[in-house]
C-alpha positions in Angstrom: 120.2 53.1 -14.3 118.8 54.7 -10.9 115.0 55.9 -10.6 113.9 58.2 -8.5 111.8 57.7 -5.3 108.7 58.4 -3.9 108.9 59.9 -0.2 108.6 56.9 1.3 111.3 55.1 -0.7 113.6 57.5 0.2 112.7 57.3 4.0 113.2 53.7 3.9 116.9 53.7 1.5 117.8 56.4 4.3 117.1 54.2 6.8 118.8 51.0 5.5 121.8 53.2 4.8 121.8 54.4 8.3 121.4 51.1 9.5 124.1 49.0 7.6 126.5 52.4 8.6 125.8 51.9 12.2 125.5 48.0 13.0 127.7 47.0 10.4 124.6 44.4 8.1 121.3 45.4 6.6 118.1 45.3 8.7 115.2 43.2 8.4 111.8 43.2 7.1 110.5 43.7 11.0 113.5 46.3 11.9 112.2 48.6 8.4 108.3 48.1 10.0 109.3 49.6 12.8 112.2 52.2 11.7 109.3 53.7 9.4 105.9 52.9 11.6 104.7 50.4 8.7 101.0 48.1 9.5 102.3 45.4 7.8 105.2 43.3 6.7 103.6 43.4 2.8 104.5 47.3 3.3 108.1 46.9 4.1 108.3 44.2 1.0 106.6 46.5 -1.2 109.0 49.8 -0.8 112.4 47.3 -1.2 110.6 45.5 -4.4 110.4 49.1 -5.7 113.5 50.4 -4.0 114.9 47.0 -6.2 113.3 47.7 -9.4 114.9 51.9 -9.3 118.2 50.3 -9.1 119.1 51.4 -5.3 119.3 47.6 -4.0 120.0 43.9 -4.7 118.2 41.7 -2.5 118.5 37.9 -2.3 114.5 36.5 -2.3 113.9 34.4 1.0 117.0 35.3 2.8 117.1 37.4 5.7 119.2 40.5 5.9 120.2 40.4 1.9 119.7 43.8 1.5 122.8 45.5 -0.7 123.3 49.1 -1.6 124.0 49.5 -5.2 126.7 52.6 -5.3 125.4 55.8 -6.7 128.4 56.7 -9.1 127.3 60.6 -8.7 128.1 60.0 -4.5 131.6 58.3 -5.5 132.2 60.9 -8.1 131.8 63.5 -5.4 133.8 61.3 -2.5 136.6 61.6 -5.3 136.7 65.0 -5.7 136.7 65.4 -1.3 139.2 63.2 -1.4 141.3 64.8 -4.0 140.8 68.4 -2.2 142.1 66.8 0.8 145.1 65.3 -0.3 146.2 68.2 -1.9 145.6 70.2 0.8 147.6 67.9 2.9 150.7 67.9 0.6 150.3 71.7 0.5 150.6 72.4 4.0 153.1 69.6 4.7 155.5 70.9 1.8 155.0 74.3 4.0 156.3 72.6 7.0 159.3 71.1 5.5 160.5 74.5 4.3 160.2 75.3 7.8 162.3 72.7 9.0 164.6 73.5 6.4 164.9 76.9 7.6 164.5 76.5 11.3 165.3 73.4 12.1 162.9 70.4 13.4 162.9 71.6 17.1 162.0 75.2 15.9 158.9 73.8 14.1 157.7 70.5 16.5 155.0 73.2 17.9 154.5 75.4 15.2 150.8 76.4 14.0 152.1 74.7 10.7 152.6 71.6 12.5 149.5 71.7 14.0 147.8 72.3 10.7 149.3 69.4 9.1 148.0 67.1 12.0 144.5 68.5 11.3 144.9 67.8 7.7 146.1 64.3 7.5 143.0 63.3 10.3 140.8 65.2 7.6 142.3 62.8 5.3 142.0 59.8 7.0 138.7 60.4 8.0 137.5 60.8 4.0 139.8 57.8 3.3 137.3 55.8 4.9 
């Protein structure tokens, strides 16, 4: 079960979620101090010990970059539900383009708005897919 956070717990998740987004692995001890103007390495061990014991993180004692997000089931749940809007969305507007066809044939529809709209939606789609 998750906790919640203190101000600077939150800055410091937000950060290592914002990290591990952009370069692909956690950051370290030293890339935290920094990314959050910490004094001391104790500081940076402190907010992940209680970012640990809220439930947010798994961490691996001694090793560097062992930092794991533990998946809020409220943010999946919610992912889902995007996701879901999406693809019905998609199947909408692409069942709308195939009773275009139908009626105008494919060359009648290849520039269509409806076309168009059924590009943007399956890029929505992917980009949720993710």
């Amino acid at each position: 079960m998750k906790y919640g956070l203190t101000k600077q717990q939150q800055r410091c998740l937000d950060f290592i979620k914002l990290y591990i987004e952009e370069e692909g692995l956690p950051p370290t001890n030293e890339e935290i101090i920094g990314a959050l103007g910490l004094k001391a390495r104790s500081g940076a061990v402190r907010l992940l010990r209680g970012l640990e014991k809220r439930g947010h993180i798994l961490r691996i004692k001694y090793k560097t970059r062992s930092i794991a997000l533990i998946p809020d089931p409220d943010e999946e749940l919610e992912t889902l539900r995007e996701l879901k809007t999406s693809v019905v969305g998609f199947l909408t507007v692409q069942q709308k383009w195939r009773d275009e066809i139908t009626a105008h044939g494919s060359e009648a529809t290849q520039n269509s708005e409806t076309a168009k709209e059924v590009g943007r939606a399956f890029k929505r789609l992917g980009e949720l897919a993710r």
